[in-house]
N, CA, C and O of each residue as an XYZ file, in Angstrom:
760
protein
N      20.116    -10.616     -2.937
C      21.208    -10.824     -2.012
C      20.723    -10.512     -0.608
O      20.060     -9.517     -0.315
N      21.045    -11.284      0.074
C      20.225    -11.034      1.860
C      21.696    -10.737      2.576
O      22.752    -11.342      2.393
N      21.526    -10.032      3.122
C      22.497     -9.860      4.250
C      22.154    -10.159      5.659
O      21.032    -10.016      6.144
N      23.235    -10.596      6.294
C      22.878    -11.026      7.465
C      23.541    -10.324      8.620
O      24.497     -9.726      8.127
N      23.505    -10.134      9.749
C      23.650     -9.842     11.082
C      23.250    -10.056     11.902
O      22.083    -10.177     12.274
N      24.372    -10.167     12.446
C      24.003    -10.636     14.482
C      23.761     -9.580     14.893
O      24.234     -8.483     14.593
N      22.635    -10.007     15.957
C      21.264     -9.171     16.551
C      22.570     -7.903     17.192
O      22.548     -6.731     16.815
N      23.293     -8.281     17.879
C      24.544     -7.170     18.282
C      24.928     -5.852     17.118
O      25.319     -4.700     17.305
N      24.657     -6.517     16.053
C      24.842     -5.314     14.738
C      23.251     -4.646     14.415
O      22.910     -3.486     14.183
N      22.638     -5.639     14.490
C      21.324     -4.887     14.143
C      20.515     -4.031     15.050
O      19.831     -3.053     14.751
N      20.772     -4.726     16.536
C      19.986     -3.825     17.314
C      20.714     -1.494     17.321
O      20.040     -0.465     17.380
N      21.845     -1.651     17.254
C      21.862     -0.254     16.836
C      21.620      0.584     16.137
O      21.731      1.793     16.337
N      21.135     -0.144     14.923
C      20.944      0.291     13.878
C      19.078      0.627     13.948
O      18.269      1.374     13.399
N      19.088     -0.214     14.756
C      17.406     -0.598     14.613
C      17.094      0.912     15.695
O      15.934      1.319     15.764
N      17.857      1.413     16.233
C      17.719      2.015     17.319
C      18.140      3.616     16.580
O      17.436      4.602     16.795
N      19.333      3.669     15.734
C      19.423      5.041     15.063
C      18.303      5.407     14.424
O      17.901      6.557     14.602
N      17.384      4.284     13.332
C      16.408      4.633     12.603
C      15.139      5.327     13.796
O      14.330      6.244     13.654
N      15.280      4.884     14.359
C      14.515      5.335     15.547
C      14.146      6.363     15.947
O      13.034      6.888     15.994
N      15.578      6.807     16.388
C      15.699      7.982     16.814
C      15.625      8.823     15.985
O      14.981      9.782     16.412
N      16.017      8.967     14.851
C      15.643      9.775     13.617
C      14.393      9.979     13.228
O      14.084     11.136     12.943
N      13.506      9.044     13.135
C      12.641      9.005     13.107
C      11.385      9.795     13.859
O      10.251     10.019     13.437
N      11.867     10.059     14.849
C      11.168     10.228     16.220
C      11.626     11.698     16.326
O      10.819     12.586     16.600
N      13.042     11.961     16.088
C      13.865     13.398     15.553
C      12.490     14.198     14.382
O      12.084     15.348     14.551
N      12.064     13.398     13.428
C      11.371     14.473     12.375
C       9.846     14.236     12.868
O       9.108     15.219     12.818
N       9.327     13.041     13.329
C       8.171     13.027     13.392
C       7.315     14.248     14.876
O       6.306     14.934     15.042
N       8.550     13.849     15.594
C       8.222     15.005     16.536
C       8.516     16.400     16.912
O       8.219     17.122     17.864
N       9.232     16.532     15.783
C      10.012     17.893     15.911
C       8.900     18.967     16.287
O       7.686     18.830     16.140
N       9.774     20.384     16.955
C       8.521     21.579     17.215
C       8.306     21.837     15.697
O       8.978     21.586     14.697
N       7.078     22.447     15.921
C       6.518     23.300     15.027
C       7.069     24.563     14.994
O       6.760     25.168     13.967
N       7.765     25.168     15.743
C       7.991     26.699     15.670
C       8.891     26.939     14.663
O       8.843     28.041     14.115
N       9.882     25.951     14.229
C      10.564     25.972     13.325
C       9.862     26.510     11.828
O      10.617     27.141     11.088
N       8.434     26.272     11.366
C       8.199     26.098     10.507
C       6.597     27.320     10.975
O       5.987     27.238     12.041
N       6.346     28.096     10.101
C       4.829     28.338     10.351
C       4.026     26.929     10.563
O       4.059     25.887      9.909
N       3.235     27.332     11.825
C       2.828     25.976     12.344
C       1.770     25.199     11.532
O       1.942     23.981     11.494
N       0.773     25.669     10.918
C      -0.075     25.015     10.404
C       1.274     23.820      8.930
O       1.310     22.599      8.780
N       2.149     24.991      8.153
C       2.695     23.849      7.149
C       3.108     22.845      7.773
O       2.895     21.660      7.517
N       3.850     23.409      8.806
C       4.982     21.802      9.347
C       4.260     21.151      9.963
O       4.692     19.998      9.960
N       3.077     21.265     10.692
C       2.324     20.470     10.930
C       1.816     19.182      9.960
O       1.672     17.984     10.202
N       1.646     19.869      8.945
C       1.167     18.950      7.905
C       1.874     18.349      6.985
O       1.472     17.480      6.211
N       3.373     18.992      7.089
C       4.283     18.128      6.600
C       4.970     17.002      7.199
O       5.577     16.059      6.690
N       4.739     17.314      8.363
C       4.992     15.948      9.325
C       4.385     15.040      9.552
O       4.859     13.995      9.998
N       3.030     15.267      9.256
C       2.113     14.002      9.015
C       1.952     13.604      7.638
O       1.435     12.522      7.361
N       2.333     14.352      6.820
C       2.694     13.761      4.974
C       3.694     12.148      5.239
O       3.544     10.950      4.996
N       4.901     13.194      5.982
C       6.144     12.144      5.985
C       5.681     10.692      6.553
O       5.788      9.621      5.955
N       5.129     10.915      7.875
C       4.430     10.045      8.935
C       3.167      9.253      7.902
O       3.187      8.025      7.820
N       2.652      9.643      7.537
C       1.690      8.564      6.472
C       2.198      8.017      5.743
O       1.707      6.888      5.738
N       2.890      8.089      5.098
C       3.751      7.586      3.973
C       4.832      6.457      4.813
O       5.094      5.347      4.350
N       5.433      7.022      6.230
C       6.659      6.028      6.450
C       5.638      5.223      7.147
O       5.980      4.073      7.424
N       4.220      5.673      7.550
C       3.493      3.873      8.111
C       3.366      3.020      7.358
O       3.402      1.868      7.789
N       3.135      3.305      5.706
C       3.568      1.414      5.419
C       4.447      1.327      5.377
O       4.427      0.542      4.428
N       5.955      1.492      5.684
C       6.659      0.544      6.225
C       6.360     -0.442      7.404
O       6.674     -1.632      7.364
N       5.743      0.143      8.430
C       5.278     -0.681      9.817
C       3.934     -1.341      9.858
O       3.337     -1.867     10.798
N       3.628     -1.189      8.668
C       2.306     -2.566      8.994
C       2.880     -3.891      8.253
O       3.705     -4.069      7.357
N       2.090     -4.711      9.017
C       2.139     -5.815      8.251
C       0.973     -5.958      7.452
O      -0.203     -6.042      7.804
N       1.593     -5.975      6.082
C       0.080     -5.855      4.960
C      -0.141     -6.999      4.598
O       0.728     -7.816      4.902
N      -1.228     -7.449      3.908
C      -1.937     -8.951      3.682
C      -0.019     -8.945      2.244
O       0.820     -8.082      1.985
N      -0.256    -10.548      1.733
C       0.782    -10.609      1.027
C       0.503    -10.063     -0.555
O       1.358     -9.585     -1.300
N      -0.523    -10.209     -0.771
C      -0.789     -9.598     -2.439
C      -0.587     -8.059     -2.428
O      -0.902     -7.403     -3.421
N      -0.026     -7.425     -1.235
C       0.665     -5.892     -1.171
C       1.626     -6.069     -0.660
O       2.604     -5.753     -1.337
N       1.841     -6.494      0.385
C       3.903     -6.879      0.659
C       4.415     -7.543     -0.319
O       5.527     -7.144     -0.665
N       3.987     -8.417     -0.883
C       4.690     -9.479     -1.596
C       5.788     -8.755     -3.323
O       6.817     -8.922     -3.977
N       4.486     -7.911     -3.212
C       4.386     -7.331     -4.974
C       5.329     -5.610     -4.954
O       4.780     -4.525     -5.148
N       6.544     -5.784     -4.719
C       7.326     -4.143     -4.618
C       6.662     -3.788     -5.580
O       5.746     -3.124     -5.095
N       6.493     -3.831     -7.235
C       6.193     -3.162     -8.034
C       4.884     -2.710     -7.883
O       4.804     -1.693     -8.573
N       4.068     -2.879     -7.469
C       2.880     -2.296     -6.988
C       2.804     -1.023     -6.081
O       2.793     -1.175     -4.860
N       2.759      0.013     -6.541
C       2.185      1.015     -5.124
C       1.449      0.590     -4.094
O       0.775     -0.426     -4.271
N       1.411      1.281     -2.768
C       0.472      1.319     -2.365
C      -0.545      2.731     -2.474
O      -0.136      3.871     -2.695
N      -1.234      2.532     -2.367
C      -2.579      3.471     -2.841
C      -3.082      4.539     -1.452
O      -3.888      4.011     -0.686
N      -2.736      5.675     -1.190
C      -3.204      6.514     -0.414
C      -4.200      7.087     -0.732
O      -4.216      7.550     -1.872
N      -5.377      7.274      0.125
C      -6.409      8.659     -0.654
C      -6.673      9.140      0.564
O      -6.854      8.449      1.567
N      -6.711     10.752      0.482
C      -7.337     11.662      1.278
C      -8.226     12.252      0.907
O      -8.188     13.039     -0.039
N      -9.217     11.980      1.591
C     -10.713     11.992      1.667
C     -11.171     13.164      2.091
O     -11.125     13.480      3.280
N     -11.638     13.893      1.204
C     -12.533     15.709      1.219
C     -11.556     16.370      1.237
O     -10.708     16.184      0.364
N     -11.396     17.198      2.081
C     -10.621     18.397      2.167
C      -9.351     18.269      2.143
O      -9.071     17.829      3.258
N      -8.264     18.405      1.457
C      -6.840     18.053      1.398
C      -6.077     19.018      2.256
O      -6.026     20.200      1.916
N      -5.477     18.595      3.348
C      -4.313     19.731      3.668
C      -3.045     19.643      3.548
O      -2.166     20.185      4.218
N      -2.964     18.895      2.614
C      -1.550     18.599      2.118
C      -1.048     19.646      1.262
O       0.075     20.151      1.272
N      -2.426     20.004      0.227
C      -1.720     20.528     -0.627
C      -0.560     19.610     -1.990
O      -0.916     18.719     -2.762
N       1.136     20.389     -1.833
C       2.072     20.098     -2.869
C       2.470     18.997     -1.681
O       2.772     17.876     -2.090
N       2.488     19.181     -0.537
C       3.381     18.364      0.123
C       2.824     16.600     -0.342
O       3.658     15.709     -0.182
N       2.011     16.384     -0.662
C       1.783     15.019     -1.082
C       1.380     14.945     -2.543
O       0.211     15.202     -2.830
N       2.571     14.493     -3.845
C       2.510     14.474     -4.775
C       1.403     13.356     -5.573
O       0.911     12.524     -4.811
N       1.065     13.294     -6.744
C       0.175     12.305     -6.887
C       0.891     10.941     -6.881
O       0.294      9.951     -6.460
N       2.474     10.843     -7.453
C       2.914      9.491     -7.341
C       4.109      9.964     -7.024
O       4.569     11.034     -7.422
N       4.867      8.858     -5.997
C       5.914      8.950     -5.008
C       6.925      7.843     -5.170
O       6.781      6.957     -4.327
N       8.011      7.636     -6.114
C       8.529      6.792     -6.130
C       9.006      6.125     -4.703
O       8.896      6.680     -3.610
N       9.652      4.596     -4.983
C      10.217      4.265     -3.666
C      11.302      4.695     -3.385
O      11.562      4.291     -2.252
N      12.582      5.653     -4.002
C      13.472      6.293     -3.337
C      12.997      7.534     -3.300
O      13.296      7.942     -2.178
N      12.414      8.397     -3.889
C      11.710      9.443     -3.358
C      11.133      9.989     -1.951
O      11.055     11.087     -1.400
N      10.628      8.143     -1.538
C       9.060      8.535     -0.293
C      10.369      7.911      0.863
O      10.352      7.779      2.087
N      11.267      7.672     -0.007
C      12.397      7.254      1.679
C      11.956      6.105      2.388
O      12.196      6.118      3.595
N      11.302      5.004      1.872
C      10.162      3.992      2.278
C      10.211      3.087      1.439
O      10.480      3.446      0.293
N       9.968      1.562      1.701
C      10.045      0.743      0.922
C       9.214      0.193      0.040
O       9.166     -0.934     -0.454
N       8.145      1.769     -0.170
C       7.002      1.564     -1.074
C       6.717      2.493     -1.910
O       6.673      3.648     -1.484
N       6.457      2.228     -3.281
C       6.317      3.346     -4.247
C       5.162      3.691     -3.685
O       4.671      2.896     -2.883
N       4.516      4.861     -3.957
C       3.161      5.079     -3.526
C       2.148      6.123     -5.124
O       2.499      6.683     -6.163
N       0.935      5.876     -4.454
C      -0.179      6.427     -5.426
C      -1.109      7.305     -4.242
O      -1.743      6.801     -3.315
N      -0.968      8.900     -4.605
C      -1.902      9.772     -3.896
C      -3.127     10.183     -4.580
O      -3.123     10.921     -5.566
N      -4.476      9.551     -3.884
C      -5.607     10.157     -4.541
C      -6.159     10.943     -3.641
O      -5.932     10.666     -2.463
N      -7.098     12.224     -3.985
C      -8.056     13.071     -3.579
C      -9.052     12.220     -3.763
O      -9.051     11.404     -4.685
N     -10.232     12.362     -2.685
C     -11.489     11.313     -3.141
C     -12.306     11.869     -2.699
O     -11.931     12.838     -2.038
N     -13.792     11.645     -2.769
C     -15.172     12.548     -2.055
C     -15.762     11.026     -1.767
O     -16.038     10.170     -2.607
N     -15.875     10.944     -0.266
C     -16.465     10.074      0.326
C     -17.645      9.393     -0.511
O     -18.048      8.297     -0.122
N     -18.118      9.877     -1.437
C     -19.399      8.686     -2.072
C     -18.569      8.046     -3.431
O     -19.100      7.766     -4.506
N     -17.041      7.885     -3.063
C     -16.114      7.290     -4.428
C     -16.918      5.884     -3.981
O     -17.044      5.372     -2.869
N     -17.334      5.535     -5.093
C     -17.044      3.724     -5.182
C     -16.237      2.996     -4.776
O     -16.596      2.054     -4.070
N     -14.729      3.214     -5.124
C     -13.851      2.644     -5.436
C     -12.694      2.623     -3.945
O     -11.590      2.133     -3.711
N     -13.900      3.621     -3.039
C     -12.878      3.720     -1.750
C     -12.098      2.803     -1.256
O     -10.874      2.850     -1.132
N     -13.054      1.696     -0.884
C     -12.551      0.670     -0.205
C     -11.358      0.008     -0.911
O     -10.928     -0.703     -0.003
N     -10.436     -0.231     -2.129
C      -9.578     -0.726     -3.133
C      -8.344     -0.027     -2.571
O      -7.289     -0.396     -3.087
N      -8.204      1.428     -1.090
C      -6.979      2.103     -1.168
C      -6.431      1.331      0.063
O      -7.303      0.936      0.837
N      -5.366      1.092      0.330
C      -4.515      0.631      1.541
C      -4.838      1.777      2.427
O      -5.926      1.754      3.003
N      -4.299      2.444      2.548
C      -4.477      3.887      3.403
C      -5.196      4.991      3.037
O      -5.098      5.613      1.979
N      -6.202      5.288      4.313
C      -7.108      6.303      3.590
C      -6.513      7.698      4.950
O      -5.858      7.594      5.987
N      -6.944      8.497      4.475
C      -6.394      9.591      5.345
C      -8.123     10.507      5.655
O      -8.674     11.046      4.695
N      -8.544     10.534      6.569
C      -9.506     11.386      6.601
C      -8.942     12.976      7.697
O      -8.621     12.916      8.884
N      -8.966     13.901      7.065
C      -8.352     15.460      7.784
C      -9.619     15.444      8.938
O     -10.630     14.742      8.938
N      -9.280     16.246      9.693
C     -10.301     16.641     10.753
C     -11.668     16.828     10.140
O     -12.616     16.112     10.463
N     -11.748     17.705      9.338
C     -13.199     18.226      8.290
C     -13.622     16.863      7.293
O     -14.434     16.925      6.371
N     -13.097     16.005      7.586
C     -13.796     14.902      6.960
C     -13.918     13.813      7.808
O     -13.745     12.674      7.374
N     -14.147     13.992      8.763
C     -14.250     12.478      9.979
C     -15.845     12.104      9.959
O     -16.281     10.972     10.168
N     -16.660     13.298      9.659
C     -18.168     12.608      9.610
C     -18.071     11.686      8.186
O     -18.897     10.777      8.266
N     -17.428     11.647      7.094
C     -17.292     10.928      5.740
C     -16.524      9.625      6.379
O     -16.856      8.587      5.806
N     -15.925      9.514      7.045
C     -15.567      8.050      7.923
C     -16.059      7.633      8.458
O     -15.612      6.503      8.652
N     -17.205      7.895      9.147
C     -18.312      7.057     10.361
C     -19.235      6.154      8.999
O     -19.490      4.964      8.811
N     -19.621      7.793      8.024
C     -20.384      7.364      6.746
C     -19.846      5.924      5.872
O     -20.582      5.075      5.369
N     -18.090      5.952      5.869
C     -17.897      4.698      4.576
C     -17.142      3.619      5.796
O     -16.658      2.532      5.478
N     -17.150      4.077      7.016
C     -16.907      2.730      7.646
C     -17.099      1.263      7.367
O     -16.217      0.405      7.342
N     -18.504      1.094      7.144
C     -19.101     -0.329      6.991
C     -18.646     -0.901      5.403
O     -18.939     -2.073      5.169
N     -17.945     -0.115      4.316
C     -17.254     -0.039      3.272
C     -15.897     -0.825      3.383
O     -15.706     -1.697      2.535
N     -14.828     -0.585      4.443
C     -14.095     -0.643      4.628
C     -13.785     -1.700      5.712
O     -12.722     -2.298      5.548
N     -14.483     -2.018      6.729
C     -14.455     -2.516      8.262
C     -14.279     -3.712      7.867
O     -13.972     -4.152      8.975
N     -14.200     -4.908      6.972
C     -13.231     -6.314      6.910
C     -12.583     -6.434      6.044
O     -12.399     -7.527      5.508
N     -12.078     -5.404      5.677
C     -11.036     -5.034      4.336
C      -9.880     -4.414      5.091
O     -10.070     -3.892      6.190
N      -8.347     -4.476      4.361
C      -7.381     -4.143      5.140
C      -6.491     -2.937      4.536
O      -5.451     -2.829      3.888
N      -7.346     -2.196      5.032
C      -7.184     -0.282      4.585
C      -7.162      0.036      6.013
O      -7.978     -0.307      6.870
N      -5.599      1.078      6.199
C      -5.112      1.462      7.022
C      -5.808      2.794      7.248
O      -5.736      3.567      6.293
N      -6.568      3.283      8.483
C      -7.401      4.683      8.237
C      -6.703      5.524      9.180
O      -6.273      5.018     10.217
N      -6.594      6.350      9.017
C      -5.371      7.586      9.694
C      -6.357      8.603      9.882
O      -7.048      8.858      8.896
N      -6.603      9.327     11.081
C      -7.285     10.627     11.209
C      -6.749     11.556     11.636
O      -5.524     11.496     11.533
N      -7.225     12.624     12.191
C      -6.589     13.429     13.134
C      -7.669     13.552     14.276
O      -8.876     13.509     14.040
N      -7.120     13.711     15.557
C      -7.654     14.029     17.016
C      -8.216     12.744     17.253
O      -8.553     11.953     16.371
N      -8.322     12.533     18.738
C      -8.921     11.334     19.795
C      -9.875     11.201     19.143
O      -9.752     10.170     18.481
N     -11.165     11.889     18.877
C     -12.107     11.469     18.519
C     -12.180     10.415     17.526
O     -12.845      9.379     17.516
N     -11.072     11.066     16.405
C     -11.198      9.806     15.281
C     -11.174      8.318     15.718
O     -11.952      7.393     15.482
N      -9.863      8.402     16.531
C     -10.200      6.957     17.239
C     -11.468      6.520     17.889
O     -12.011      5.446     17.630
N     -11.828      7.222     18.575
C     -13.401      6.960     19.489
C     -14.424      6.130     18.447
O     -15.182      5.193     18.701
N     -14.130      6.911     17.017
C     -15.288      6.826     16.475
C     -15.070      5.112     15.486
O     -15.881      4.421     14.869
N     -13.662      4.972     15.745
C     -13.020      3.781     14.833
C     -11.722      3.573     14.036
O     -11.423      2.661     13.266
N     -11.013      4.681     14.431
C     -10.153      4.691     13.094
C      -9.194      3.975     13.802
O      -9.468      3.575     14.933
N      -7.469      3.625     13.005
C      -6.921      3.210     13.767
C      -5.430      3.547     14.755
O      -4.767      3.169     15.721
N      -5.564      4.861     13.321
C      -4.380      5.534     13.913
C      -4.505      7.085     13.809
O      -4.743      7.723     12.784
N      -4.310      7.538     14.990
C      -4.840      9.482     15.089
C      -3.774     10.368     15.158
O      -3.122     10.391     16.202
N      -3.397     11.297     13.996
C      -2.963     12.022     14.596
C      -3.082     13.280     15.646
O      -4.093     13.980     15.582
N      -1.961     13.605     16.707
C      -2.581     14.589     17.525
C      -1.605     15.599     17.258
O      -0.599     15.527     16.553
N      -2.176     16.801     18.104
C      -1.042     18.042     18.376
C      -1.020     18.336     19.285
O      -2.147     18.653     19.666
N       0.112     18.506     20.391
C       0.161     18.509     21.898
C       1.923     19.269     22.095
O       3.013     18.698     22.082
N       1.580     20.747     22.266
C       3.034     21.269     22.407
C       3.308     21.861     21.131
O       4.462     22.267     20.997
N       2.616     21.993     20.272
C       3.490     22.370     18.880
C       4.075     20.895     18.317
O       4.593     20.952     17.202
N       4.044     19.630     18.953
C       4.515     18.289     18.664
C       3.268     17.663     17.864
O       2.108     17.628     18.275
N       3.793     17.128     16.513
C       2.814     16.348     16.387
C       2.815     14.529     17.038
O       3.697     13.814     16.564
N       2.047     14.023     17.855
C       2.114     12.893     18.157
C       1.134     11.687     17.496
O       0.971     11.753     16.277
N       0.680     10.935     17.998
C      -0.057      9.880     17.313
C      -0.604      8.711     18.449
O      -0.190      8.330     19.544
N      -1.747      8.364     17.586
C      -2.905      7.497     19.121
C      -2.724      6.213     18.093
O      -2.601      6.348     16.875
N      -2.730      4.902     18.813
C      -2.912      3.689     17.649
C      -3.732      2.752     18.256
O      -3.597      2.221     19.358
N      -4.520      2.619     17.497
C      -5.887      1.995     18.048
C      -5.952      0.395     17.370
O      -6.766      0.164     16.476
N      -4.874     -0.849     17.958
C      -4.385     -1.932     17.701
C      -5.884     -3.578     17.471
O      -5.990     -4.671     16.914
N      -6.592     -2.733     18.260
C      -8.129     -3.807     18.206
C      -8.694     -3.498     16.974
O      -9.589     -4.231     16.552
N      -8.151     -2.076     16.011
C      -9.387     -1.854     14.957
C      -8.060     -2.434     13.807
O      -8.345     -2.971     12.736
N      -7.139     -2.286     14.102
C      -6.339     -3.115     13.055
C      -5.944     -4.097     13.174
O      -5.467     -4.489     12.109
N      -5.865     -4.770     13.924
C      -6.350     -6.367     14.320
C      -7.902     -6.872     13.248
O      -7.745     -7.730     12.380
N      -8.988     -6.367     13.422
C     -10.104     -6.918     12.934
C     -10.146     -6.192     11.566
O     -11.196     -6.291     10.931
N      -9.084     -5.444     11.015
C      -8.985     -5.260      9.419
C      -7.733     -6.214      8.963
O      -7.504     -6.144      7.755
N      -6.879     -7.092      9.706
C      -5.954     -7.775      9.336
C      -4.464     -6.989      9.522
O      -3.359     -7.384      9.151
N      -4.679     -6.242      9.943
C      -3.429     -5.252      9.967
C      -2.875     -5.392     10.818
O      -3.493     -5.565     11.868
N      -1.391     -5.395     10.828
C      -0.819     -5.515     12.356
C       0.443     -4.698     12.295
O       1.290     -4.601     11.407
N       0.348     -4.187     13.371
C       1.509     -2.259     13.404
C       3.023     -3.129     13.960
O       2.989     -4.139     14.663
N       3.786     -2.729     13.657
C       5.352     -2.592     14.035
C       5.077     -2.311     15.511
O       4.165     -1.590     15.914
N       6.201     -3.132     16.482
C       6.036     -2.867     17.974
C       7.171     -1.328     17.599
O       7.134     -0.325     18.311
N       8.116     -1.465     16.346
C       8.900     -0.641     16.564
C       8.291      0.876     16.002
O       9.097      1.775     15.762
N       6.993      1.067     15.833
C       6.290      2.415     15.654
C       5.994      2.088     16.941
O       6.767      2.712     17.668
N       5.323      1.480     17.512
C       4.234      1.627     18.642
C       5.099      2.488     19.840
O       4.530      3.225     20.646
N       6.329      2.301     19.816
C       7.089      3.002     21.233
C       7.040      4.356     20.732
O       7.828      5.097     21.320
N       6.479      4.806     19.988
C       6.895      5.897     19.795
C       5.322      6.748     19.743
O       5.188      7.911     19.364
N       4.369      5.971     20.154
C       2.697      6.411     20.084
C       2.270      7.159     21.310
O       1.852      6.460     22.232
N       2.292      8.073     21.433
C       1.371      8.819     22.921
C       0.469      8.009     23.464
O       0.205      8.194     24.652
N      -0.272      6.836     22.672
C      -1.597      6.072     23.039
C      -1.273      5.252     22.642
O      -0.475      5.538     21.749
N      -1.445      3.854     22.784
C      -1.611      1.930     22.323
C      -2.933      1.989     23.124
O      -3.025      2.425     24.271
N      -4.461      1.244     21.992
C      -5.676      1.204     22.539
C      -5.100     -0.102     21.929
O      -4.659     -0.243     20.789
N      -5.197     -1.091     22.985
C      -4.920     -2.663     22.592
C      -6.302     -3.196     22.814
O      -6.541     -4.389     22.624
């Protein structure tokens, strides 16, 4: 069943998710001992970016399919990222699959989203050429990650966690970001 609306109904709506959005992704840290909420805000924030890419169609097309997360070496997630995440669970229109991986996995390149933590960004320069015309979304933390290639960074600035999106490296993996994440990026490297 499709529902329809005039852009007059949708644009507010398009605008609450927004703000909500932007409400948890940026919230202070003081609320929370800073290192957890830190990292629970980028749990949430990885998980709600596939909603905003546009993925090739043999992963949009297919709901029953997860998409496939792995965080690569050192986990700082912890409990906060379960191994499987239903789609009303993850609040997202994608069931999901969380793997732990050690950068010499084989099988790396097969995940939509890879997550490399700060302590694993030299294991991303390493499986780059693995990944670089394949359309796996790579998430780091700090500027550098971007510098070095990735496409989307998280930062910390204020006790806020924010985010860098680096639109030329997901362009040449096929990926293409939501303009409606991008307003909300500290950085667009177009």
């Amino acid at each position: 069943m499709k529902l329809h609306m005039r852009k007059s109904e949708l644009f507010p709506r398009i605008l609450l998710v927004l703000i909500l959005f932007s409400k948890v992704f940026i919230m202070p840290m003081g609320v929370f001992g800073a290192p957890f909420a830190e990292y629970k805000v980028k749990a949430a924030f990885l998980l709600k970016l596939a909603d905003f890419v546009e993925w090739p169609s043999d992963v949009s097309d297919n709901a029953t399919v997860p998409i496939n997360v792995g965080v690569v070496g050192n986990d700082p997630f912890g409990d906060l990222l379960p191994e499987e995440i239903s789609q009303a669970d993850g609040g997202c229109g994608f069931a999901f699959k969380v793997r732990r991986l050690f950068p010499k996995d084989e099988y790396i390149s097969s995940f939509n989203i890879l997550f490399f933590p700060r302590t694993s960004q030299d294991a991303f320069v390493a499986i780059q050429s693995l990944i670089s015309d394949k359309p796996v979304l790579t998430v780091g933390e700090g500027e550098s990650f971007i510098d070095q290639g990735g496409m989307i960074a998280f930062t910390l600035e204020n006790n806020r966690v924010q985010f860098i999106a680096n639109l030329k490296r997901c362009r040449k993996a096929h990926l293409n970001i939501s303009a409606k994440l991008l307003v909300l990026a500290k950085k667009v490297i177009k």
